[in-house]
MIGU-494393 format. One record per residue (C-alpha): residue number from 1; x, y negated, z. Coordinates in nm, 3 decimals. Last residue first. Example, Ala and Ser with C-alpha at 12.3 -4.5 7.8 and 13.67 -1.06 7.14 Angstrom:
% MIGU-494393
   resi      east     north        up
      2     1.367     0.106     0.714
      1     1.230     0.450     0.780
% end
This chain:
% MIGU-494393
   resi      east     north        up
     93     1.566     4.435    21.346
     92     1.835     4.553    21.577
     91     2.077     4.273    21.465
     90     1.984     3.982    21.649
     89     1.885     4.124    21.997
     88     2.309     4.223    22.049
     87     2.355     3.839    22.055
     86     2.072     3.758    22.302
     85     2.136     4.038    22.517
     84     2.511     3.900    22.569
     83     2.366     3.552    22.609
     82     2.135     3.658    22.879
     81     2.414     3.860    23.052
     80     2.627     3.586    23.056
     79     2.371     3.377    23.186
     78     2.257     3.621    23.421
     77     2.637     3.675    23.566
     76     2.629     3.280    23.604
     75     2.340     3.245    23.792
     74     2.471     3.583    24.076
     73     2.788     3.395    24.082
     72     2.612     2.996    24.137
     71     2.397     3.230    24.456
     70     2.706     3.404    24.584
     69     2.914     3.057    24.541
     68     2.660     2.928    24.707
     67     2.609     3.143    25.001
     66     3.000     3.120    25.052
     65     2.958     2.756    25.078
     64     2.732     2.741    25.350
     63     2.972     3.021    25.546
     62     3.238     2.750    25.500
     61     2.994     2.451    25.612
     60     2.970     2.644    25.910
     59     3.343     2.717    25.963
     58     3.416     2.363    25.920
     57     3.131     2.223    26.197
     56     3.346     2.470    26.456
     55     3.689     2.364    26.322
     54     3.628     1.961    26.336
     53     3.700     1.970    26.703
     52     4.036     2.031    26.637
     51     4.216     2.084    26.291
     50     4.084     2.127    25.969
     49     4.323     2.244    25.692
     48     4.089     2.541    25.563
     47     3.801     2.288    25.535
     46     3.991     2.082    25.232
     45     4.073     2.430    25.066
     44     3.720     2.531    25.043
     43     3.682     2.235    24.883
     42     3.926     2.246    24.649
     41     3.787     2.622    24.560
     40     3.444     2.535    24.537
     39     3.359     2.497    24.176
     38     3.630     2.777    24.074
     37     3.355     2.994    24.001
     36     3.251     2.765    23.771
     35     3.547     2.690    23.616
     34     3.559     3.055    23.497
     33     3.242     3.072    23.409
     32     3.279     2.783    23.156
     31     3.089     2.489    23.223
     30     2.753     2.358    22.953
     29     2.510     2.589    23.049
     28     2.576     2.660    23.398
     27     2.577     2.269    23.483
     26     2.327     2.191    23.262
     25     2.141     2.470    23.499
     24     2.223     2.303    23.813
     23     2.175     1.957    23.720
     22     1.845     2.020    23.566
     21     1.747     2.216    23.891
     20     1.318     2.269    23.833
     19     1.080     2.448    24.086
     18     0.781     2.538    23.952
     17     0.470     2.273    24.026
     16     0.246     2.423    24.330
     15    -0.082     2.520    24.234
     14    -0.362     2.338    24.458
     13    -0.607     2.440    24.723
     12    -0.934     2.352    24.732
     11    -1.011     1.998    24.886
     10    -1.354     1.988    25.030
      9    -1.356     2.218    25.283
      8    -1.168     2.035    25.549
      7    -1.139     2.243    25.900
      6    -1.397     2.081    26.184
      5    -1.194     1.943    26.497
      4    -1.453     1.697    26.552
      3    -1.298     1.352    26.600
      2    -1.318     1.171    26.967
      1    -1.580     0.971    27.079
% end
């Protein structure tokens, strides 16, 4: 006989855990902004100089990397931002 197709009832749904990047954010917290907008730029460098079937697979990886440094930019503008707010906080009281 084969199973009934009958939805499960008995587990209730359960809260996700929040995402967590240690490396990511002890990266931004301990790296200049200036190095880490230069995260990329040897590698970047490395795809430039592909030749030959290896073009296609470089471009992609290229636009991959572009989204990154976007995203790491857009962490690293908080941060300073963050820290800026966090300075002028201290003497409004």
């Amino acid at each position: 006989m084969p199973p009934s197709a009958k939805p499960s009832t008995s587990a209730p749904a359960q809260e996700l855990p929040a995402p967590s990047y240690p490396a990511v954010e002890s990266l931004l917290e301990a790296t200049p902004a200036e190095e880490v907008r230069a995260l990329f730029a040897p590698v970047k460098a490395g795809l430039a100089d592909l030749k030959g079937p290896k073009v296609e697979q470089g471009k992609k990886a290229q636009a991959a990397i572009s989204r990154a440094e976007e995203l790491l930019e857009l962490l690293v503008e908080t941060r300073e931002r963050l820290v800026a707010e966090a300075k002028g906080a201290k003497g409004r009281k």
